[in-house]
C-alpha positions, 0 to 999 in steps of 0.5 A, spaced: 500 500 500 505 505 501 507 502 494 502 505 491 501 511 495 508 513 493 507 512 486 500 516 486 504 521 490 510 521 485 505 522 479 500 527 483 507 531 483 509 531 476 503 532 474 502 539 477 509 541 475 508 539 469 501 544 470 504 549 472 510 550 466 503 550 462 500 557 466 501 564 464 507 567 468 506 573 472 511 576 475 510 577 483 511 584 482 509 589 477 515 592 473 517 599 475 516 605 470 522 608 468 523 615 470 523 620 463 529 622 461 529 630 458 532 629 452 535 637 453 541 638 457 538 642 465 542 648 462 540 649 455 538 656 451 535 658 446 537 666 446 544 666 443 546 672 448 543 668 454 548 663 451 554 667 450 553 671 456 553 664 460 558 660 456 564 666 455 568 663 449 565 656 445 567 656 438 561 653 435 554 652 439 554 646 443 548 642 444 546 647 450 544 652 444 537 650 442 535 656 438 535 657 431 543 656 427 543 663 425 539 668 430 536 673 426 539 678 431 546 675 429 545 675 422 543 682 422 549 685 427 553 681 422 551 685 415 551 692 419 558 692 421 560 689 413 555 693 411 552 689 407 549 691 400 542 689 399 544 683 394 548 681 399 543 681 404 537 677 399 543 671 399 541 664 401 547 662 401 549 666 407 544 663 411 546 656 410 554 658 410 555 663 417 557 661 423 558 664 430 561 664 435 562 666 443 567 671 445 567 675 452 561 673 453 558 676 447 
């Protein structure tokens, strides 16, 4: 009789692991939401003095500059002091090939 209880127990038993493998898998607790990460650095500008004033000398603007590439008012400050002529004003080109810079903080 022990015999046969031992068999039906080992049975039984491989019975309901064999069960439990068949279940959905539920982990006991719930995954944490990841944090949102800001995609801008802490310390980013958008208005190009700001940026100088805060940076003194950089050669280009970095991924802390996120305004417009070229700043109107940079643009303009620029073909004032060359002073520019209206056709030079007018050029796409100038846009697409100006860069500025940080100097003193300016």
């Amino acid at each position: 009789m022990l015999k046969k209880s031992l068999v039906l127990f080992l049975f039984g038993l491989a019975g309901a692991v064999a069960l439990a493998g068949c279940l959905p898998w539920a982990p006991a607790t719930p995954a944490p939401t990841p944090t949102p990460i800001s995609v801008l650095p802490p310390d980013a500008f958008e208005d190009p003095f700001v940026y100088c004033k805060a940076l003194v000398n950089i050669d280009s603007p970095d991924i802390r500059y996120i305004g417009v590439p070229l700043p109107s008012e940079v643009k303009e400050g620029f073909l004032n002091a060359i002073d520019a002529s209206p056709e030079a004003r007018a050029d796409e080109n100038f846009n697409a090939n100006t860069r500025w810079r940080c100097m003193d903080g300016q």
